[in-house]
C-alpha positions in Angstrom: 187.5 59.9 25.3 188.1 58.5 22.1 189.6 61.3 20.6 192.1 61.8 23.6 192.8 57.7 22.8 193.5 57.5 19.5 195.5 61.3 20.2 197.9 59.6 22.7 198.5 56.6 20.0 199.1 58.7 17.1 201.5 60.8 19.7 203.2 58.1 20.7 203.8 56.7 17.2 204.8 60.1 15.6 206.4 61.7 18.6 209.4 62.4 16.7 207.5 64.8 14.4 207.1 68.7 14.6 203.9 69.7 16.4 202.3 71.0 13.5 203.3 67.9 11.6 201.6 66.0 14.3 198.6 68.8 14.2 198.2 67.7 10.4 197.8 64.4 10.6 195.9 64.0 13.5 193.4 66.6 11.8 193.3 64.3 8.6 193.2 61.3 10.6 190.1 62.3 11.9 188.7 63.6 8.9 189.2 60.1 7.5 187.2 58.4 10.7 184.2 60.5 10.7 183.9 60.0 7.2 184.2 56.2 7.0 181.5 56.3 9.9 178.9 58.3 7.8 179.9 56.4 5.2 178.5 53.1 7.5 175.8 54.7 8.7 174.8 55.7 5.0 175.3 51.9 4.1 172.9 51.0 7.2 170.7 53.5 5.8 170.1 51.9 2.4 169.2 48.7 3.5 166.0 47.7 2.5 163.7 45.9 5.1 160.7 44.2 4.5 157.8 45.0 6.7 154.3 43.1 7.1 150.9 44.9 7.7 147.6 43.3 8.2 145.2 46.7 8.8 145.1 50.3 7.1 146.9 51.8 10.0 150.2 49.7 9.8 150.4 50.1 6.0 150.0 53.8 6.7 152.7 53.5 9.1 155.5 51.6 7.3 155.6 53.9 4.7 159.5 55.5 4.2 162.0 54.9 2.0 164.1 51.5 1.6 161.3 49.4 2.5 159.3 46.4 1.0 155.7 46.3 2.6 154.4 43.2 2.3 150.5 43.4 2.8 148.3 40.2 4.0 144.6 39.7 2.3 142.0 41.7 2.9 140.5 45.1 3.0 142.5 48.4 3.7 140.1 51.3 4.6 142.4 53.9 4.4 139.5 56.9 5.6 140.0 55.2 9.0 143.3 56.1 9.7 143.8 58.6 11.9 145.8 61.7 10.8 149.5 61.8 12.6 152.4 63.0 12.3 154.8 60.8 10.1 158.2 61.5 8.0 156.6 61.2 4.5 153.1 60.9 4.9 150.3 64.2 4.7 146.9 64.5 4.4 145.6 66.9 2.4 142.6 69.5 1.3 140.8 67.2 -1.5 137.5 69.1 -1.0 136.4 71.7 1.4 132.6 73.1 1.4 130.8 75.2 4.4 129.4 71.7 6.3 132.0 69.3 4.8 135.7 68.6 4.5 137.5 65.8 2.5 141.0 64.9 3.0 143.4 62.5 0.7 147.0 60.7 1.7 150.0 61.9 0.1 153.4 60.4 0.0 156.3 62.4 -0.3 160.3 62.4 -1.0 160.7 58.3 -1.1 162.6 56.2 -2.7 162.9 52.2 -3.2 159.3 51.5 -1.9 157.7 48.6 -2.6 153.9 47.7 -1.8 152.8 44.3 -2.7 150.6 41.5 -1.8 151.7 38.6 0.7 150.4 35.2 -0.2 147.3 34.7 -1.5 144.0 36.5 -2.0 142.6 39.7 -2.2 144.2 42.6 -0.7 141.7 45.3 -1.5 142.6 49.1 -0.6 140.5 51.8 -1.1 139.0 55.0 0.4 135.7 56.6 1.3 136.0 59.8 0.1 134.7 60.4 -3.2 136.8 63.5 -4.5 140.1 62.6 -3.0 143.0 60.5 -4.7 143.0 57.1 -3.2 146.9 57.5 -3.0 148.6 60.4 -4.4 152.9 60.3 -4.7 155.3 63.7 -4.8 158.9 63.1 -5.5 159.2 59.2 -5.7 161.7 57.3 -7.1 162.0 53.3 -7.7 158.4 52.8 -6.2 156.7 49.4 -7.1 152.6 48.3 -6.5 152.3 44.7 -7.0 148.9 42.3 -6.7 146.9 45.1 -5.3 143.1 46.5 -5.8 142.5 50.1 -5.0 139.7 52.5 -5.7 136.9 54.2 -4.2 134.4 51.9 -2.4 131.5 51.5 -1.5 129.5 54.5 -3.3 129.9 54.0 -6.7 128.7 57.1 -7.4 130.1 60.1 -9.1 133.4 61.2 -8.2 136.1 63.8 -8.6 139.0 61.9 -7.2 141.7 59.6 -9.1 142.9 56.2 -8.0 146.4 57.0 -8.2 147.9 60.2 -8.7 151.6 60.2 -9.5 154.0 63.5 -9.8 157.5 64.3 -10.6 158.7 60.8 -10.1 161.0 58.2 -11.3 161.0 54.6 -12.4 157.3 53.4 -11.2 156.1 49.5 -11.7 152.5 48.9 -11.2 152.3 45.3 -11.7 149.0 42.9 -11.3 146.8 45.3 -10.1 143.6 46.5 -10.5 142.4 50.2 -10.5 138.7 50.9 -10.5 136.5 53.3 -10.2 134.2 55.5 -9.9 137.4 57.1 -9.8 138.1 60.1 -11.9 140.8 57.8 -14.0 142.5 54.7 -12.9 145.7 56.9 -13.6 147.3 60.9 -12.9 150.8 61.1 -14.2 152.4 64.5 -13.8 156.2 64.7 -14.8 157.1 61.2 -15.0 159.7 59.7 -16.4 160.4 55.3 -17.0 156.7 54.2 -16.1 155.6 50.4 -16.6 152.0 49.4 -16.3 152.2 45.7 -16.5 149.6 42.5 -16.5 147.0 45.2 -14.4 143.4 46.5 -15.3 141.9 50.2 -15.3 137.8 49.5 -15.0 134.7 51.6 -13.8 136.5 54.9 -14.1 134.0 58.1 -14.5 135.9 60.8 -16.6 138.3 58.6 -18.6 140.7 55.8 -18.5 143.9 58.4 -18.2 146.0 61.4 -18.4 149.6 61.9 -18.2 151.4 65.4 -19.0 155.1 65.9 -19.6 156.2 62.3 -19.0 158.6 60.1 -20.8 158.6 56.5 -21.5 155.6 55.1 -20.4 154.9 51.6 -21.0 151.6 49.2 -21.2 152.0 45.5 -21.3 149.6 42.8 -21.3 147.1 45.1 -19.5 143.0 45.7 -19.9 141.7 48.6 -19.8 137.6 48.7 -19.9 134.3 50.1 -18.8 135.2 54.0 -18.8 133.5 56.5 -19.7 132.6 59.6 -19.9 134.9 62.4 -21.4 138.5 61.0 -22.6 140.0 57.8 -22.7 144.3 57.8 -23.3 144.5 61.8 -22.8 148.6 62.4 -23.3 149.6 65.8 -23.4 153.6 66.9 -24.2 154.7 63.2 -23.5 157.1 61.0 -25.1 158.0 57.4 -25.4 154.4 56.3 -25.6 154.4 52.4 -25.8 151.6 49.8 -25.2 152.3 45.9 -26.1 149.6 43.5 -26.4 147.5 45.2 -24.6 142.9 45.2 -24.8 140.8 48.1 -24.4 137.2 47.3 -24.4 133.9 48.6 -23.6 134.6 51.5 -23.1 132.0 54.6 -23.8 133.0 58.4 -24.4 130.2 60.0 -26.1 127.2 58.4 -25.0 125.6 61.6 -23.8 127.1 64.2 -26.7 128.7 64.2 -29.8 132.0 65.8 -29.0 135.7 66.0 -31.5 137.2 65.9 -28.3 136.4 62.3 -26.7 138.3 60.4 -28.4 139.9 57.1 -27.5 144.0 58.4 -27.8 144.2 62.2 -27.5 147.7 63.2 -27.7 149.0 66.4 -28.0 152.4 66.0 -29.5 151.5 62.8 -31.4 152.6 64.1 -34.8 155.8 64.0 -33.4 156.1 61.1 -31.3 152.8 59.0 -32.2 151.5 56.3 -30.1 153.0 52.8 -30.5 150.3 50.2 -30.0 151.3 46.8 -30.6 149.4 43.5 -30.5 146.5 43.6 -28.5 142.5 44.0 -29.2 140.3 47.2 -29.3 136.8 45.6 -29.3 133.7 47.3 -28.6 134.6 51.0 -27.7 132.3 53.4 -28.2 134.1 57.2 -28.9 134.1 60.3 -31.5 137.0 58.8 -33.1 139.9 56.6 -32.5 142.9 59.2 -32.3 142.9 63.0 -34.2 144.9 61.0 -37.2 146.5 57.9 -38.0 149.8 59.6 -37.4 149.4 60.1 -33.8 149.5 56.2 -33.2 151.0 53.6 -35.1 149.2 50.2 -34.7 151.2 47.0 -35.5 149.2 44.0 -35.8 146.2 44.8 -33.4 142.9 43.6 -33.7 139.8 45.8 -34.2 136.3 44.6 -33.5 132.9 45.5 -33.2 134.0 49.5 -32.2 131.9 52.5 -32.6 133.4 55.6 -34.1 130.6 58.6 -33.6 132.2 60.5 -36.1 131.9 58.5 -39.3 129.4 55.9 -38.6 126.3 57.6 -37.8 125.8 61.3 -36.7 121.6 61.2 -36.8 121.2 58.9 -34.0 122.5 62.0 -31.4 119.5 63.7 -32.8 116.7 60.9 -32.1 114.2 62.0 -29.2 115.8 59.1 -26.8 119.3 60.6 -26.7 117.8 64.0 -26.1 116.6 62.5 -23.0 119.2 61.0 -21.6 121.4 65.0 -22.4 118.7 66.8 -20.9 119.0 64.2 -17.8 123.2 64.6 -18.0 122.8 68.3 -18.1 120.3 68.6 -14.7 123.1 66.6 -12.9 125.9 68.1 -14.5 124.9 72.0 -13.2 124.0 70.2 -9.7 127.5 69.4 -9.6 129.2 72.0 -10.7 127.2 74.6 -8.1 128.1 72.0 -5.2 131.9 72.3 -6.3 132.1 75.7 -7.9 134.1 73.9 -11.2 132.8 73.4 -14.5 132.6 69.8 -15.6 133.6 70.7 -19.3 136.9 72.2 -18.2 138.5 69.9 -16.4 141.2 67.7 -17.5 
């Protein structure tokens, strides 16, 4: 109807024109109309609403693109959700044995998604599956966490899962928030690119305190990082733009069970050509093979160092004493029992 309208208009205005004149620029005037209207409906579409969630359930449900979620205090289970359908939302294989399946929540193909806290107190999200990622993000551009706690609760236990896992993304704020463990790491970073870490904490974590591969310009300010152990602590492999600012790291232990080159406090793999830049800040009380491989793989500029150990250089003979045989004989007992339950070996993985 509308077209036959705006037809007998544009007839009536150009009826002294040719008919394929009049063809012409009643095909172009339409061309022009259907492309202002997606134009309005693309505009509509890029408006970012703010949505408020008090359970696990909504959160999961207000997830898409072009949203702020703004989350009330308290606790987020997100193992209670029930798997749906939704746009950008999966869940996913973490672990699968013959008796026993684990799934984790991924988010995928967003953009301009914002999850922060609403007022005051604790908002405290977490899951109770001990190898999956609390939240793991595919494809994500311009997504902010803000005044959030997330982890894996209650068993604090041994796990195989990470607190966030990040890949192939863009321009990602975590800000005020605190990742624990016994996550893997507080942090996965796969292929990303304009990261900022900023006034949060990584604590409790079981393999290390990190591990990013192929990113670019990541960035730690005013942040803590401490009480993680086991195998790695800053593990950077083929990343660039590696900048920390005033930043602690503290307490944490890498080599209380062996005496390993490899656990050391920054690993990075391309560090002789684009060290480290660690300014400000404390390392206090780490315990670790070594700091970094060499003093060119991170440049320190007025940081404090206090009380740390460094296995390497300070005292080899105390791995042989009878007590730390102990304590390796008990590692190695749990370390097979784990490995035959998941079919993975422990040293190998990253």
């Amino acid at each position: 109807m509308f077209y036959n309208v705006l037809r007998l208009a544009i007839y009536t205005k150009f009826s002294t024109y040719s008919s394929k004149t009049f063809k012409i620029i009643l095909a172009c005037l339409s061309v022009i109309i259907v492309l202002c209207f997606l134009l309005y409906v693309s505009k509509e579409n890029d408006e970012i609403k703010i949505v408020q969630v008090s359970n696990a359930e909504e959160l999961i449900n207000a997830i898409a693109s072009n949203c702020i979620i703004e989350i009330q205090p308290g606790e987020y289970n997100l193992s209670t959700v029930a798997q749906k359908k939704l746009k950008n939302v999966t869940w996913e294989i973490a672990l699968k044995l013959k008796n026993k399946i684990q799934y984790q929540i991924v988010i995928r193909n967003i953009s301009n998604l914002t999850l922060r806290r609403s007022g005051k107190g604790l908002v405290h999200i977490y899951v109770n599956e001990r190898y999956a990622d609390v939240l793991s993000f595919f494809k994500t551009k311009n997504l902010g966490i803000d005044g959030l706690k997330i982890g894996h609760f209650p068993d604090p236990g041994h796990c195989l899962g990470a607190v966030l896992n990040i890949n192939d993304s863009q321009n990602i704020s975590i800000d005020n928030s605190i990742l624990y463990g016994c996550g893997t790491e507080g942090l996965t970073l796969f292929k990303v690119k304009d990261f900022n870490f900023n006034k949060s904490i990584i604590e409790d974590c079981s393999y290390g305190i990190m591990t990013a591969e192929s990113c670019d310009n990541l960035n730690f300010k005013h942040s803590i990082f401490r009480n993680n152990k086991e195998y790695y602590g800053f593990n950077f492999k083929n990343c660039l733009k590696i900048n920390f600012r005033n930043c602690t790291v503290k307490d944490n232990i890498l080599c209380e069970y062996a005496l390993d080159e490899q656990r050391l406090l920054f690993d990075h793999s391309n560090g002789h050509q684009d060290p480290i830049t660690f300014s400000g800040g404390v390392i206090e009380n780490n315990k670790t093979y070594n700091l970094c491989k060499s003093s060119q793989y991170v440049v320190f500029k007025d940081t404090k160092f206090i009380a740390n150990y460094w296995a390497s250089i300070i005292d080899k003979k105390k791995y042989e004493s009878k007590e730390w045989k102990v304590k390796q004989k008990k590692w190695k007992v749990q370390k097979k029992r784990i490995e035959k339950l998941l079919g993975i070996s422990l040293a190998k993985r990253k």
